[in-house]
PDB file of N, CA, C and O in Angstrom:
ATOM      1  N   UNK A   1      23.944   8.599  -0.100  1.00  0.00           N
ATOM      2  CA  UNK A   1      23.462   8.113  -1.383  1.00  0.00           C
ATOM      3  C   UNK A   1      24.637   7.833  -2.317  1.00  0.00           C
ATOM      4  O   UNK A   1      25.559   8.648  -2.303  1.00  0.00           O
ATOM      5  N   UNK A   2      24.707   6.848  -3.073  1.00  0.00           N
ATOM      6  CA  UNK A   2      25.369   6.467  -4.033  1.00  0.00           C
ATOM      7  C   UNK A   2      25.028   6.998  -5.418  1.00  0.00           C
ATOM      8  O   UNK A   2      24.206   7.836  -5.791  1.00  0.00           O
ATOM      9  N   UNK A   3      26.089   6.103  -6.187  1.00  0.00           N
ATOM     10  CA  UNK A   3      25.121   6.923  -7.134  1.00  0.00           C
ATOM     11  C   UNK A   3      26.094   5.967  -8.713  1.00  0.00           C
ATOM     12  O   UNK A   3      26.808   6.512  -9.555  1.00  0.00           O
ATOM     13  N   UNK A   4      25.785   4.671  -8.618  1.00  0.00           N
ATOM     14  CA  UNK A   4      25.877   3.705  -9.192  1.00  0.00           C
ATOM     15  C   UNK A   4      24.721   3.456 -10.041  1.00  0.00           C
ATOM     16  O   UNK A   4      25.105   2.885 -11.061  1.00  0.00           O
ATOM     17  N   UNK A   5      23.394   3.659 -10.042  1.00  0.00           N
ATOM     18  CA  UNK A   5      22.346   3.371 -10.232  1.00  0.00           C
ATOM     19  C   UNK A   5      21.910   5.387 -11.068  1.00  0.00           C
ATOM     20  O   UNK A   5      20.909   5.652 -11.734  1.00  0.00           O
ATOM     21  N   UNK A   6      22.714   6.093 -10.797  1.00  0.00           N
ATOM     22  CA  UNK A   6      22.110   7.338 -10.905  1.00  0.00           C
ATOM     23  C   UNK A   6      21.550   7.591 -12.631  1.00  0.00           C
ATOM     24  O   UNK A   6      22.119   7.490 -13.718  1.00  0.00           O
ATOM     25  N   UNK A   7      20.420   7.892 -12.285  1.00  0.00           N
ATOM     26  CA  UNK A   7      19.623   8.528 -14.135  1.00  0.00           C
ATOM     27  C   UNK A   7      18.750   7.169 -14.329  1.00  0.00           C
ATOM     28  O   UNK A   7      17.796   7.468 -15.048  1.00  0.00           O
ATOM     29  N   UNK A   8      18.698   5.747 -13.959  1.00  0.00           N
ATOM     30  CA  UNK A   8      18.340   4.877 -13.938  1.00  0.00           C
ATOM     31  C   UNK A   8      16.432   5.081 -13.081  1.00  0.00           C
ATOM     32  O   UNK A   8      16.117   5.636 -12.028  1.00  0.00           O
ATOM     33  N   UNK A   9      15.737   4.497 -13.918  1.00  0.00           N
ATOM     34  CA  UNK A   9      14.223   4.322 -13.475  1.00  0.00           C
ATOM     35  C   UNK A   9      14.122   2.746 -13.572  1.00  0.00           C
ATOM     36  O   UNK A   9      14.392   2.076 -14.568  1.00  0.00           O
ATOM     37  N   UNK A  10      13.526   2.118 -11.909  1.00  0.00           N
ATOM     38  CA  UNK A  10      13.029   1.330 -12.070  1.00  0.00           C
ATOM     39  C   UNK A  10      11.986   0.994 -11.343  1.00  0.00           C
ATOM     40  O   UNK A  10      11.892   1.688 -10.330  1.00  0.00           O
ATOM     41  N   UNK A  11      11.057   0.091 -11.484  1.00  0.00           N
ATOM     42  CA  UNK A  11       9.396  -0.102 -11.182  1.00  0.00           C
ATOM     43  C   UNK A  11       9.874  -1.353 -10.073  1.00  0.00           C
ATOM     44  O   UNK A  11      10.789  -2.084 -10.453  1.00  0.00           O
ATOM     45  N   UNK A  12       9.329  -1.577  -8.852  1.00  0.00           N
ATOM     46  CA  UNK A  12       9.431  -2.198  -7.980  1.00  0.00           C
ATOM     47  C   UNK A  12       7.995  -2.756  -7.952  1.00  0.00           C
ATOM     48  O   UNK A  12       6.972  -2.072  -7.913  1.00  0.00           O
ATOM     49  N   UNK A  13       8.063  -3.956  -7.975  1.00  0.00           N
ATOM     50  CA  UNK A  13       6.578  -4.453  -7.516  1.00  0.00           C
ATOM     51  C   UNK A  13       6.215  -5.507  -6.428  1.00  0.00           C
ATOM     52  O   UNK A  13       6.751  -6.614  -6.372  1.00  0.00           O
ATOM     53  N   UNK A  14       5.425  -5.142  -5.719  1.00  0.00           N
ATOM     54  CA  UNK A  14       5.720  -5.795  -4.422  1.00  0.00           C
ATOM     55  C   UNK A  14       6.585  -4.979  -2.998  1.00  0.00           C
ATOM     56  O   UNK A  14       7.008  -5.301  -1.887  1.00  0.00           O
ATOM     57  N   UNK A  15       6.529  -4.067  -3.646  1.00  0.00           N
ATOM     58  CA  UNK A  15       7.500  -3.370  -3.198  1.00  0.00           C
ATOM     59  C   UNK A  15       7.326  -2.303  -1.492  1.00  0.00           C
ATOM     60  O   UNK A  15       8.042  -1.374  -1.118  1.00  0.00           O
ATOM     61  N   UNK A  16       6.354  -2.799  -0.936  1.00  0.00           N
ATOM     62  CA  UNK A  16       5.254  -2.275   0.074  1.00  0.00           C
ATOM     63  C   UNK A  16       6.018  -3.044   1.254  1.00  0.00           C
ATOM     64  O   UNK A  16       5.963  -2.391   2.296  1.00  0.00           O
ATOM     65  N   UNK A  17       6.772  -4.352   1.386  1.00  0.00           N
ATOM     66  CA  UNK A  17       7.459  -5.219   2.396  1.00  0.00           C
ATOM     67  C   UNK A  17       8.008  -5.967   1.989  1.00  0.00           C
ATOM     68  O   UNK A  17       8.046  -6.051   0.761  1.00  0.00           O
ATOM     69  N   UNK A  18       8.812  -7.019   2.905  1.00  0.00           N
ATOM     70  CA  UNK A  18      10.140  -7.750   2.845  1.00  0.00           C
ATOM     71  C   UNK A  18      10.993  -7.439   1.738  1.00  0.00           C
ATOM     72  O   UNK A  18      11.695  -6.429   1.686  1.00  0.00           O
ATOM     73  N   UNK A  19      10.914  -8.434   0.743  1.00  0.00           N
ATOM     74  CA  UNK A  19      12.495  -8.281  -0.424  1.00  0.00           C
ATOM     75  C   UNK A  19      12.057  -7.216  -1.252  1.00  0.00           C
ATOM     76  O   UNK A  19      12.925  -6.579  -1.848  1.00  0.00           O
ATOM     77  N   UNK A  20      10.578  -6.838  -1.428  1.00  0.00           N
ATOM     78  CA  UNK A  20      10.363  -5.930  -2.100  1.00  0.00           C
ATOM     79  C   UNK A  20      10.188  -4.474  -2.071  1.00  0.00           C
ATOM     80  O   UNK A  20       9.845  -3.726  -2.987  1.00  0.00           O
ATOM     81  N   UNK A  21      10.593  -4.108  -0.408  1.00  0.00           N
ATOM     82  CA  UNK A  21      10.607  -2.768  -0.003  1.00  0.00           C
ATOM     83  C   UNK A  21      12.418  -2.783   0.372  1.00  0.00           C
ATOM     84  O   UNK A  21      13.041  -1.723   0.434  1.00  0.00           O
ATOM     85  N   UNK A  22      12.998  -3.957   0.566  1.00  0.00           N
ATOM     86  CA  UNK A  22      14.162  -3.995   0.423  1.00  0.00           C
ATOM     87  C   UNK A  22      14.363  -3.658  -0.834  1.00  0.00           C
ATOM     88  O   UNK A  22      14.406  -2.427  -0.854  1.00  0.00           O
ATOM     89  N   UNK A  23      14.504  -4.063  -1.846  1.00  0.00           N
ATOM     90  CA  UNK A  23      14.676  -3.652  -3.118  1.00  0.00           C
ATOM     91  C   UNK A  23      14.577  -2.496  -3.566  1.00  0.00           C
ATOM     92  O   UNK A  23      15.195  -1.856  -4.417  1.00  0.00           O
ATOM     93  N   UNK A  24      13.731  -2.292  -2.903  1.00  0.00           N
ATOM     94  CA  UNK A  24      12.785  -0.556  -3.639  1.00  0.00           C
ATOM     95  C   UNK A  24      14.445   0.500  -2.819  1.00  0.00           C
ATOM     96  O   UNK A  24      15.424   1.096  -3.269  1.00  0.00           O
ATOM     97  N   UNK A  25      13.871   0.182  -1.472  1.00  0.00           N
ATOM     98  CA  UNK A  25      15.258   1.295  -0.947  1.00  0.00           C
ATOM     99  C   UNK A  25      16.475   1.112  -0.929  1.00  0.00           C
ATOM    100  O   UNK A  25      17.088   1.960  -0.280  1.00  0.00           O
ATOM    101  N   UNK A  26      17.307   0.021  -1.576  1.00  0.00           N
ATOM    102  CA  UNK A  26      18.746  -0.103  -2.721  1.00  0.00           C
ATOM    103  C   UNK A  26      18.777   0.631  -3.817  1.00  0.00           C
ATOM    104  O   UNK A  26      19.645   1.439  -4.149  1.00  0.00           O
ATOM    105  N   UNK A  27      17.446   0.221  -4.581  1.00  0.00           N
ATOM    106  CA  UNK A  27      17.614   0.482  -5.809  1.00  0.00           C
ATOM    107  C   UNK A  27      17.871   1.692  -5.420  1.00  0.00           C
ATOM    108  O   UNK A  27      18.980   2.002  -5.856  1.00  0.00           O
ATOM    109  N   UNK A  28      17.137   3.011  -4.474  1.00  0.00           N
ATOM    110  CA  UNK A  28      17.506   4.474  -4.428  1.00  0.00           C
ATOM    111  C   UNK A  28      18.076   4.317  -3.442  1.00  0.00           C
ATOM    112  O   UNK A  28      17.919   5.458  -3.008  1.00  0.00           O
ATOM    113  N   UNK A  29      18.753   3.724  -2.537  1.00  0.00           N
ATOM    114  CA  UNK A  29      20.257   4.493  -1.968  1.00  0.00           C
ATOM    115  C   UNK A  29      20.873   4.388  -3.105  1.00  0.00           C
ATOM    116  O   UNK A  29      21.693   5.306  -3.075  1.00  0.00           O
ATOM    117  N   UNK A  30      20.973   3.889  -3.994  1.00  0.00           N
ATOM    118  CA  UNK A  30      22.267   3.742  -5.328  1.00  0.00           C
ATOM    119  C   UNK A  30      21.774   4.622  -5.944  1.00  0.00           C
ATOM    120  O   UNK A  30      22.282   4.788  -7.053  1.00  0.00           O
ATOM    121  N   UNK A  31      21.051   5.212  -5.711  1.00  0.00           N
ATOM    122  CA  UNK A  31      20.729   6.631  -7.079  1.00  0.00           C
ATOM    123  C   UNK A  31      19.478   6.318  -7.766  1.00  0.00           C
ATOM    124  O   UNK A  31      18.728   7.293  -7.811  1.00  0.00           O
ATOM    125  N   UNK A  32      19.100   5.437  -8.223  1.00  0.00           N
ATOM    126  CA  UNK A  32      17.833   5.221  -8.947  1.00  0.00           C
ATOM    127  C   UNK A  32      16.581   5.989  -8.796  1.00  0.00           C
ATOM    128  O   UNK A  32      16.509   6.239  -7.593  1.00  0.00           O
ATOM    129  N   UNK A  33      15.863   6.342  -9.222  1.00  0.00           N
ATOM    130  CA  UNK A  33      14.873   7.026  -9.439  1.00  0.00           C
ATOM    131  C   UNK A  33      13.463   5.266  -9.273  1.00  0.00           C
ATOM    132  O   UNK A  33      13.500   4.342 -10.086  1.00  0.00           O
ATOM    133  N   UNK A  34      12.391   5.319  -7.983  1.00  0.00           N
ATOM    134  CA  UNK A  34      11.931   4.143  -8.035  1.00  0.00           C
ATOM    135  C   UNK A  34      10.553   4.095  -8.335  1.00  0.00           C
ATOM    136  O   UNK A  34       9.980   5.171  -8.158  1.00  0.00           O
ATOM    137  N   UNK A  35      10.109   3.504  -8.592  1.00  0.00           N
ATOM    138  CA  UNK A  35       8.407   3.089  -8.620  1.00  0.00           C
ATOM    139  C   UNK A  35       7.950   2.388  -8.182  1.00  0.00           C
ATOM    140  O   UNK A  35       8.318   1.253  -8.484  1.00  0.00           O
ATOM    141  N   UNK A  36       6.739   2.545  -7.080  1.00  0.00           N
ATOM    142  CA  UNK A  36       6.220   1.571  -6.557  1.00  0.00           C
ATOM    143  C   UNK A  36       5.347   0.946  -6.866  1.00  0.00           C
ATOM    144  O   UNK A  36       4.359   1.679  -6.911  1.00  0.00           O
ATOM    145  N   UNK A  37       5.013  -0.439  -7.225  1.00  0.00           N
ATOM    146  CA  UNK A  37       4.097  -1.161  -7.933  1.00  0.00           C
ATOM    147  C   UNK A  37       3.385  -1.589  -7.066  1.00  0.00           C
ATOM    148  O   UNK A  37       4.154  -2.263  -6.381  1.00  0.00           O
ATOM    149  N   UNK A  38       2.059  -1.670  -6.473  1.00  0.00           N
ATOM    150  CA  UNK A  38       1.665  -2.980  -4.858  1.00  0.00           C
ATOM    151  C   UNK A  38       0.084  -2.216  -5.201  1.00  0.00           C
ATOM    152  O   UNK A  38      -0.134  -1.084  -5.632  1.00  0.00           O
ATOM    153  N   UNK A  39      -0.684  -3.086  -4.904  1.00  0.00           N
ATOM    154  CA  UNK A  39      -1.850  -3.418  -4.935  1.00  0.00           C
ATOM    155  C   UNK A  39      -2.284  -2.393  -3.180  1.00  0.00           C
ATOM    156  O   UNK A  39      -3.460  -2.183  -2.884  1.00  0.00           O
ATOM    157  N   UNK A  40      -1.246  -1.965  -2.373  1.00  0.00           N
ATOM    158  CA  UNK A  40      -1.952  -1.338  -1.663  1.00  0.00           C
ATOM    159  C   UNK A  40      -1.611   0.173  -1.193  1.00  0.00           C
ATOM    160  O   UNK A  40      -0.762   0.205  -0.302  1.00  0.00           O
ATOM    161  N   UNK A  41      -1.977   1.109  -1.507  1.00  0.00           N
ATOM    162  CA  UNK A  41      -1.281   2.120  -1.998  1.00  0.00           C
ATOM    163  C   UNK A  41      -1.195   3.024  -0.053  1.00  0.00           C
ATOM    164  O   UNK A  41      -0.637   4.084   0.231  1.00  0.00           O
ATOM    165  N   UNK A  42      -1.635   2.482   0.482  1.00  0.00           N
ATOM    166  CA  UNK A  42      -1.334   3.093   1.602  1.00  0.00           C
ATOM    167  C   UNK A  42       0.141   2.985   2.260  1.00  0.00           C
ATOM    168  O   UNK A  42       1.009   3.849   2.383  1.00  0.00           O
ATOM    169  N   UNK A  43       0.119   1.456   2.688  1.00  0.00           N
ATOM    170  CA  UNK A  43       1.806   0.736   2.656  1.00  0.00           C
ATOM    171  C   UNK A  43       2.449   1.511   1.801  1.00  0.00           C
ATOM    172  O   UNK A  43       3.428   2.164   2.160  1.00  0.00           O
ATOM    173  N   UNK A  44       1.984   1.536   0.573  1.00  0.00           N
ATOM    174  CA  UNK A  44       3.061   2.194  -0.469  1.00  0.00           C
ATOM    175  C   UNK A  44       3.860   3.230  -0.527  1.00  0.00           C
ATOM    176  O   UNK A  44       5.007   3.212  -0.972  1.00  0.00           O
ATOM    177  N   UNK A  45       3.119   4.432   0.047  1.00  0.00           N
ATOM    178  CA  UNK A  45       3.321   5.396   0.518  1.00  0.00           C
ATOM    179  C   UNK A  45       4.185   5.944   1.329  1.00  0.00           C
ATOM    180  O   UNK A  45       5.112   6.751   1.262  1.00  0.00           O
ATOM    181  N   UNK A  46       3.287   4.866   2.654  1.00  0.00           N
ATOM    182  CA  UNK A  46       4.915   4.757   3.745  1.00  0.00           C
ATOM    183  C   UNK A  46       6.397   4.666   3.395  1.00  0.00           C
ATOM    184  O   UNK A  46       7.316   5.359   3.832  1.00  0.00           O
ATOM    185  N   UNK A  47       6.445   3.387   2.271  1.00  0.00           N
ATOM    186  CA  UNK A  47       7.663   3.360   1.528  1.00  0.00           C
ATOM    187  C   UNK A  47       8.318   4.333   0.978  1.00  0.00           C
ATOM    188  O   UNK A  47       9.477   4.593   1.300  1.00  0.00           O
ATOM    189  N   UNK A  48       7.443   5.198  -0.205  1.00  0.00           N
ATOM    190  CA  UNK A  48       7.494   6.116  -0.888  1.00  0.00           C
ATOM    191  C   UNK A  48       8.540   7.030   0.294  1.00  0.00           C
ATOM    192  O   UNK A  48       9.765   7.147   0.264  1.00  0.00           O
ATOM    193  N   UNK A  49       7.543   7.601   1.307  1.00  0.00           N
ATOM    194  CA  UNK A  49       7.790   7.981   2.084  1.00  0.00           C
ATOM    195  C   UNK A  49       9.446   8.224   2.910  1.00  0.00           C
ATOM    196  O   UNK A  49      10.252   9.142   3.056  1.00  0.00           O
ATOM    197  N   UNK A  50       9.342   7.126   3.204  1.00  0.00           N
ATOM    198  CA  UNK A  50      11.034   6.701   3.492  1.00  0.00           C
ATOM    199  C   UNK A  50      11.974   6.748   2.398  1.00  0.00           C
ATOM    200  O   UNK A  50      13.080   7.268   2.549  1.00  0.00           O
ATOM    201  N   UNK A  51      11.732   6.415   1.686  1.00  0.00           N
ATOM    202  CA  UNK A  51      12.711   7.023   0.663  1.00  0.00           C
ATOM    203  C   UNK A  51      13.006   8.117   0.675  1.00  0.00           C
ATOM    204  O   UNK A  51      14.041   8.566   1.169  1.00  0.00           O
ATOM    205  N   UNK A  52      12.045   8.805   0.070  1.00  0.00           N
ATOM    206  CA  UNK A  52      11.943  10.670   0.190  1.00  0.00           C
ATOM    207  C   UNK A  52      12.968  10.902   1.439  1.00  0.00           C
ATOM    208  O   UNK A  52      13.991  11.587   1.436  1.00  0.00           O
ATOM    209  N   UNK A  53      12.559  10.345   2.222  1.00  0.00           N
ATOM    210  CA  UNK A  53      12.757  11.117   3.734  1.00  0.00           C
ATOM    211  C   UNK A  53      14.844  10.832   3.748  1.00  0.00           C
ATOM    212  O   UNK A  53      15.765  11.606   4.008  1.00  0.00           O
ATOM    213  N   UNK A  54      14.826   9.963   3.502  1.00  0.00           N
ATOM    214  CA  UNK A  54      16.493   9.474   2.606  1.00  0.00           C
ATOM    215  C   UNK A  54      16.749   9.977   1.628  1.00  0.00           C
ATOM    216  O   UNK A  54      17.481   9.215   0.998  1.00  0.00           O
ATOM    217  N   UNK A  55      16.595  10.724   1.183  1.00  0.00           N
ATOM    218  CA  UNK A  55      17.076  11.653  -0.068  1.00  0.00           C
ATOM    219  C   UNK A  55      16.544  11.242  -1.212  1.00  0.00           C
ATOM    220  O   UNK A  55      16.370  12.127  -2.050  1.00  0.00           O
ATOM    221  N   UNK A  56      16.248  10.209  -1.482  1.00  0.00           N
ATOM    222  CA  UNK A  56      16.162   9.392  -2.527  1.00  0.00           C
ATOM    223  C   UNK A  56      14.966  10.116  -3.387  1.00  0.00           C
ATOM    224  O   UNK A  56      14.454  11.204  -3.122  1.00  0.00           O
ATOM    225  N   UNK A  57      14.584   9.077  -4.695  1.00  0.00           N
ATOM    226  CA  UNK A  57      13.658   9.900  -5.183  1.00  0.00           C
ATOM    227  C   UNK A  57      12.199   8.449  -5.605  1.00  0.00           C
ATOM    228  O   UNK A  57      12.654   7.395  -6.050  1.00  0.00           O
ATOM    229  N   UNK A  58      11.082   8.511  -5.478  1.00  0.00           N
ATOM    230  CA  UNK A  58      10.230   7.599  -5.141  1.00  0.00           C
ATOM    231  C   UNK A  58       8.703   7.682  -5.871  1.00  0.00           C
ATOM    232  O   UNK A  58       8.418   8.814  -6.262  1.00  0.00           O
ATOM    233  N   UNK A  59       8.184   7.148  -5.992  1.00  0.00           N
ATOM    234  CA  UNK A  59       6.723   7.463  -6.161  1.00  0.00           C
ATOM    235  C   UNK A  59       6.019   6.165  -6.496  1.00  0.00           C
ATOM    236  O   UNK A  59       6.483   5.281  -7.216  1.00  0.00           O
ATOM    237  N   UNK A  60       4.664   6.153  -5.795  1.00  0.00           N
ATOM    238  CA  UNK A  60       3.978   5.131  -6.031  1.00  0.00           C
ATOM    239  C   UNK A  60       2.902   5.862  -7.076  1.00  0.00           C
ATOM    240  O   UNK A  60       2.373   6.955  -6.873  1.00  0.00           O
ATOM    241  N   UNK A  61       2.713   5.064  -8.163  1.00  0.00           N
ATOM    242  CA  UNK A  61       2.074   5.045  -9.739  1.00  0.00           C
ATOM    243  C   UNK A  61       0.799   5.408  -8.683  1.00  0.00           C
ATOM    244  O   UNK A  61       0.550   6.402  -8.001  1.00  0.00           O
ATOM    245  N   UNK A  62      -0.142   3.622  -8.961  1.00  0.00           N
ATOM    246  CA  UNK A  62      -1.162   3.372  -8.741  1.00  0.00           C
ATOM    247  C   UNK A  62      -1.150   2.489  -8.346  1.00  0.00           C
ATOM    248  O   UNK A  62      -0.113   1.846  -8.180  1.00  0.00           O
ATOM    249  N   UNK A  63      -2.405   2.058  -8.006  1.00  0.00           N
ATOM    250  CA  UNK A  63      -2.896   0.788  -7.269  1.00  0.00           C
ATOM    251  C   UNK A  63      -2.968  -0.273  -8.314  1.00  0.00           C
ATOM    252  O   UNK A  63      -3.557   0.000  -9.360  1.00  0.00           O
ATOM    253  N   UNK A  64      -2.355  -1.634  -8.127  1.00  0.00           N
ATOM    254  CA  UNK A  64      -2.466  -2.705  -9.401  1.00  0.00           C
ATOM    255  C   UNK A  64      -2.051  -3.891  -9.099  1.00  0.00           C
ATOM    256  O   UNK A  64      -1.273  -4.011  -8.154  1.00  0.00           O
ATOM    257  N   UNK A  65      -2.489  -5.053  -9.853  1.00  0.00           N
ATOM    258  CA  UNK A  65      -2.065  -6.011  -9.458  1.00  0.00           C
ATOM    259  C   UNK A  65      -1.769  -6.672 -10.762  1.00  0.00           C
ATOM    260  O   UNK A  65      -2.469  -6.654 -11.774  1.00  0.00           O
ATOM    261  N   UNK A  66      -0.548  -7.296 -10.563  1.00  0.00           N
ATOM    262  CA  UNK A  66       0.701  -7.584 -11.320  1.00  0.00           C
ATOM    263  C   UNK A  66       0.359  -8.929 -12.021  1.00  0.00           C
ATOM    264  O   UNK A  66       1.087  -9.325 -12.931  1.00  0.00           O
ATOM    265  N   UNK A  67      -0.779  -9.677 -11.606  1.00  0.00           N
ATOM    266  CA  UNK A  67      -1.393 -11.014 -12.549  1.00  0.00           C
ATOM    267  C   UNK A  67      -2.496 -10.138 -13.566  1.00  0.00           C
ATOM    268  O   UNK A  67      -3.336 -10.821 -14.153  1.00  0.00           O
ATOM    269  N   UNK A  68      -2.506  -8.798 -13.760  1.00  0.00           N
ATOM    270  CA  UNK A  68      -3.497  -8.584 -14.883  1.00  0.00           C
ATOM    271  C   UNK A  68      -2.771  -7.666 -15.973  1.00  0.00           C
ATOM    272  O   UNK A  68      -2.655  -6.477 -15.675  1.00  0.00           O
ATOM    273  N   UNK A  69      -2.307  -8.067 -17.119  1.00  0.00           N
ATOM    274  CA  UNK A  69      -1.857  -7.985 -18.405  1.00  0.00           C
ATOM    275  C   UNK A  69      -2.129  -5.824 -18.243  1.00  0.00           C
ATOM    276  O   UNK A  69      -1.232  -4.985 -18.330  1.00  0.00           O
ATOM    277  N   UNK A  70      -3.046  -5.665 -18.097  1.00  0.00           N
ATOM    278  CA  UNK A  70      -3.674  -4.353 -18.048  1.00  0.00           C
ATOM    279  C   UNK A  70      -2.829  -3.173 -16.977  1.00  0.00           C
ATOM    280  O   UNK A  70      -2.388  -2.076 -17.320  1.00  0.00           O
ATOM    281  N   UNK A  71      -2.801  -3.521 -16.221  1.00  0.00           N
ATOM    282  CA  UNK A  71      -2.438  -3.257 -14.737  1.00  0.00           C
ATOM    283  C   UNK A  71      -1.019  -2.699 -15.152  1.00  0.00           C
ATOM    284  O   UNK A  71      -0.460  -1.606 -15.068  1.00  0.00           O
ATOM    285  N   UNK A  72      -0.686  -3.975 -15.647  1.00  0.00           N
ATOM    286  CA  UNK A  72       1.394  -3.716 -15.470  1.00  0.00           C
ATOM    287  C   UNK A  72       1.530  -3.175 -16.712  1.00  0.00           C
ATOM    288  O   UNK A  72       2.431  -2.345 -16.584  1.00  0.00           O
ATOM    289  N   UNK A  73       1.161  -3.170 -17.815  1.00  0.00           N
ATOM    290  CA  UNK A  73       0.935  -2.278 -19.097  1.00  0.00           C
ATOM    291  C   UNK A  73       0.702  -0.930 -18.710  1.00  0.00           C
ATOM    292  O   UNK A  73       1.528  -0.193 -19.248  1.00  0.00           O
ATOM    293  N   UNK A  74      -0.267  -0.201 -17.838  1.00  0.00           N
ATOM    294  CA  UNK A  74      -0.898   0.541 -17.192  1.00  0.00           C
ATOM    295  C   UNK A  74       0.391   1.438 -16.701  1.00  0.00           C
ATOM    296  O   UNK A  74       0.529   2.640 -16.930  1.00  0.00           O
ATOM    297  N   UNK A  75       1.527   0.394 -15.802  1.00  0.00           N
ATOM    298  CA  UNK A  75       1.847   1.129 -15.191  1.00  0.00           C
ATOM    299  C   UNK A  75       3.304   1.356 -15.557  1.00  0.00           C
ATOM    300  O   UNK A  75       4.015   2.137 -14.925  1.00  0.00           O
ATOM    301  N   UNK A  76       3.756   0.593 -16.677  1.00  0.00           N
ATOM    302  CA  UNK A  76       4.918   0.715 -17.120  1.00  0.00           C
ATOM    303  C   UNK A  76       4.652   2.076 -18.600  1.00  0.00           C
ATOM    304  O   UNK A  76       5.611   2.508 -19.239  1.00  0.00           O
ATOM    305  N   UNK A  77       3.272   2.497 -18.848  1.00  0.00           N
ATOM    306  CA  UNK A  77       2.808   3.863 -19.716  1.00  0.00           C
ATOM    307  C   UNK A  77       2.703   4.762 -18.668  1.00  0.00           C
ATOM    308  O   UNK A  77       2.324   5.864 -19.065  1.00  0.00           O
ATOM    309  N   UNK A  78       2.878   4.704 -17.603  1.00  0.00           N
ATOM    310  CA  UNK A  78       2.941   5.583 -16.946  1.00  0.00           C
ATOM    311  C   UNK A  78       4.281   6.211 -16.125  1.00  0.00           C
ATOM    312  O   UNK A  78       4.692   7.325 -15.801  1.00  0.00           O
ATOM    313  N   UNK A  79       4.603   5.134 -16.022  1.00  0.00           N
ATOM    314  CA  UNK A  79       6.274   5.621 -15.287  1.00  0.00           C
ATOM    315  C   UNK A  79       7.414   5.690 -16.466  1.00  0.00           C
ATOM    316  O   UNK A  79       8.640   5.729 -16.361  1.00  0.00           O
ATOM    317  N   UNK A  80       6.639   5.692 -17.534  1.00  0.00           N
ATOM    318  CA  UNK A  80       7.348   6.030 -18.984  1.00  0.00           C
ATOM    319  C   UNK A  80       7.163   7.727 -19.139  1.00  0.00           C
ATOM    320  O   UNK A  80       8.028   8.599 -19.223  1.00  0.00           O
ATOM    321  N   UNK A  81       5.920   7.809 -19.142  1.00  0.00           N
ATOM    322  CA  UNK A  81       5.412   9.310 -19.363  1.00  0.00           C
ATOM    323  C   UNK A  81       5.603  10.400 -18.019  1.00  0.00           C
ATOM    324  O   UNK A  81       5.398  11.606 -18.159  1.00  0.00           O
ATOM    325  N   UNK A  82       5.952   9.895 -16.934  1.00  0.00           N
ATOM    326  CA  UNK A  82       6.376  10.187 -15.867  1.00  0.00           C
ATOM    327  C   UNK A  82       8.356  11.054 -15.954  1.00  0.00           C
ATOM    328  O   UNK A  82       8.785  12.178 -15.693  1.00  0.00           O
ATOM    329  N   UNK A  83       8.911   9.932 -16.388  1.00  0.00           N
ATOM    330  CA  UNK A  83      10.792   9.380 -16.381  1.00  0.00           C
ATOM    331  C   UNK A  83      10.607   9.657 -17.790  1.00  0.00           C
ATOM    332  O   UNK A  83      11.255  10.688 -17.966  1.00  0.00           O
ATOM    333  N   UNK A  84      10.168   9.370 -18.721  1.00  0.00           N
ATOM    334  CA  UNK A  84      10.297   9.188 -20.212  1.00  0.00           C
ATOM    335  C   UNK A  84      11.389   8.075 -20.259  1.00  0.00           C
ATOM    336  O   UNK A  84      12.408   8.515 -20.791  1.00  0.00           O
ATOM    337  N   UNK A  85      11.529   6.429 -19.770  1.00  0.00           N
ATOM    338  CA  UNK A  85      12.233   5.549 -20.102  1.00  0.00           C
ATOM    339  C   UNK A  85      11.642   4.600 -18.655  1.00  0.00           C
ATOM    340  O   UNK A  85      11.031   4.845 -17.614  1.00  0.00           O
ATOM    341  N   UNK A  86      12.200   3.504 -19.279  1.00  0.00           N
ATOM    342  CA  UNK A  86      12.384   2.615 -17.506  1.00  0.00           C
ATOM    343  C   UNK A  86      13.887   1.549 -18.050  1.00  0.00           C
ATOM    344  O   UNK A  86      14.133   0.817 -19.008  1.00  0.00           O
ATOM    345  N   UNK A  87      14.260   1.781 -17.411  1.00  0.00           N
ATOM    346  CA  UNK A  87      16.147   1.136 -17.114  1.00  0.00           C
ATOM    347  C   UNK A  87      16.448  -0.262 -18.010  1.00  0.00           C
ATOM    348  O   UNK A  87      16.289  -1.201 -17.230  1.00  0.00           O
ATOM    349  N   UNK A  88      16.667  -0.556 -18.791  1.00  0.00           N
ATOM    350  CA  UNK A  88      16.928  -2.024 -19.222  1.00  0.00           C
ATOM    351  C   UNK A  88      18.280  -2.400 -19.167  1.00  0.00           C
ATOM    352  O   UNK A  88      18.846  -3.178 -19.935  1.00  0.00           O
ATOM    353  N   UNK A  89      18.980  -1.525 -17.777  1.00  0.00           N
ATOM    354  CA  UNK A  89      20.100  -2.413 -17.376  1.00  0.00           C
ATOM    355  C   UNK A  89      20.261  -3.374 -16.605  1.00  0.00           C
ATOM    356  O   UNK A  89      19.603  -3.349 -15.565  1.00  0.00           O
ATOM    357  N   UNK A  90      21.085  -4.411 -16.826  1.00  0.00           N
ATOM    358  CA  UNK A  90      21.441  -5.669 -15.815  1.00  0.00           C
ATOM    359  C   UNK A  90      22.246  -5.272 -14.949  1.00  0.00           C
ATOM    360  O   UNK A  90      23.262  -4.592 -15.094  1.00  0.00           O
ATOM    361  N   UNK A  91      21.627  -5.855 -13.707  1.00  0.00           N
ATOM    362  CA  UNK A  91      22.445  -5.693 -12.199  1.00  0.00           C
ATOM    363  C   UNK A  91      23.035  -6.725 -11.969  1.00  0.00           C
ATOM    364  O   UNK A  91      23.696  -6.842 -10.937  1.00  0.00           O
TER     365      UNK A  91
END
């Protein structure tokens, strides 16, 4: 683990396969603390999963989908009250 990214929270969405489960497990090999955003919380898990299992640190919110105003509001009050922040640094 790195640790470039370390103290950093960020919300991955899509994040269940291809660029977006890629993403998810960078963001925590570099240290990040991640969130999984995906409409299917089983996949998600798995992810979750692998991370954990890599040291890393992971969690899938909830189930949501990212075209409803509600959803991603939903889940960015939650991985706030979770982390108390989410990262507004540029990579």
């Amino acid at each position: 683990m790195a640790d470039r990214l370390k103290d950093q929270i960020v919300i991955v969405t899509g994040g269940t396969s291809g660029m977006g489960e890629a993403a998810a497990k960078l963001y925590a090999q570099e240290g990040a603390k991640v969130v999984i955003a995906d409409f299917n919380p089983v996949t998600a898990q798995k992810v979750v999963d692998k991370i954990t299992a890599a040291g890393g640190v992971a969690r899938f919110s909830q189930k949501m989908d990212v075209s409803k105003q509600e959803d991603v509001g939903a889940i960015v009050a939650k991985t706030i009250e979770e982390f108390g922040r989410i990262c507004r640094k540029n990579f």
